[in-house]
C-alpha positions in Angstrom: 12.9 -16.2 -42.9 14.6 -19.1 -44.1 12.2 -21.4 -42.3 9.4 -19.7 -44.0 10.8 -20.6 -47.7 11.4 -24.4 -46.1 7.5 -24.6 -45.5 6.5 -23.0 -48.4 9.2 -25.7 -50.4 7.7 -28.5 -48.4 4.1 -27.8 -49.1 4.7 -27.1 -52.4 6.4 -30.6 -52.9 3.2 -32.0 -51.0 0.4 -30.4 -53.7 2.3 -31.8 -56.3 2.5 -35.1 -54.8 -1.0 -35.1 -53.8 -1.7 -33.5 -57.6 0.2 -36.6 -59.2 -1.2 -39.1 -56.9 -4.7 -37.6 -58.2 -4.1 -37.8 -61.6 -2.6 -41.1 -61.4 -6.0 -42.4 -59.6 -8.4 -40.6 -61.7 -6.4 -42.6 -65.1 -6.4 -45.6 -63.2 -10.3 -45.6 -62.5 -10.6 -43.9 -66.2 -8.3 -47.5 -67.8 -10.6 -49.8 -65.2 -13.4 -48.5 -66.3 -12.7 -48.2 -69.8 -11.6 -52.1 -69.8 -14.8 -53.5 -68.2 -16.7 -51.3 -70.8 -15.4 -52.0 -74.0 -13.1 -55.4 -73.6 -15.9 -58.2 -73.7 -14.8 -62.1 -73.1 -14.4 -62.4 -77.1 -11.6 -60.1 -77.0 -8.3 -61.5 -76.1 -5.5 -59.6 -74.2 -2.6 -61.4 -73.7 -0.7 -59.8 -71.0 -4.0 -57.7 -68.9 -1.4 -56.0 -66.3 1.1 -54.8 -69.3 -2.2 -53.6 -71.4 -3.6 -51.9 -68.1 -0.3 -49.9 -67.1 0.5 -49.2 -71.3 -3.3 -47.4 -71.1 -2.7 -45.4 -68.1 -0.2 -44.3 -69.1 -1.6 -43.1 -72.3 -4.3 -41.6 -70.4 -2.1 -39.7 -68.3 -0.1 -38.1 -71.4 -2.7 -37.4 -72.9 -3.9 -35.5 -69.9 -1.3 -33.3 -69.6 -0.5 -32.7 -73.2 -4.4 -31.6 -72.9 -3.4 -29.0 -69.9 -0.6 -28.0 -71.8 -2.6 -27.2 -74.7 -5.4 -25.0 -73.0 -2.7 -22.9 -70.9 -1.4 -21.4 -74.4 -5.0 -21.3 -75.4 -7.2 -17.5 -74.8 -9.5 -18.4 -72.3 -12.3 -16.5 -71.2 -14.5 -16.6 -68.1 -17.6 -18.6 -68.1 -19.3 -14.8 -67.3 -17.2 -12.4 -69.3 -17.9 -11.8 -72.9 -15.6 -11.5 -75.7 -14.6 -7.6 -77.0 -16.7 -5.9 -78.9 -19.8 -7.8 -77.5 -22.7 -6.2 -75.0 
């Protein structure tokens, strides 16, 4: 039994790593991409690497102050209609 739990623990730990090392790639590509976009050669940045990690790290709070918001939030189905509704 006990070595049941200790799988269950250890794949649990592994989705979350591979969960954070998703999110941390997709605000990575999201900052990247969002730099070549919208900074053009008459914009100065000083410090690029400080700018880059200080906006993905913006992107990734606001990520998950986003996910934190909708799981209060009543959500329906996409194919379920609100009460009262035919």
């Amino acid at each position: 039994m006990k070595e049941d739990q200790a799988d269950l623990v250890m794949r649990a730990v592994s989705e979350q790593e591979a969960h954070d090392a998703r999110s941390d790639a997709e605000a990575r590509a999201t900052a990247h991409g969002l730099i070549q976009g919208y900074l053009g050669p008459d914009h100065k940045v000083i410090d690029m690497a400080r700018f880059y990690s200080a906006l993905v790290s913006a992107l990734k709070e606001a990520r998950a102050q986003g996910l934190e918001d909708c799981r209060g939030a009543d959500v329906l189905p996409l194919n379920q209609q609100p009460p009262g509704q035919s």
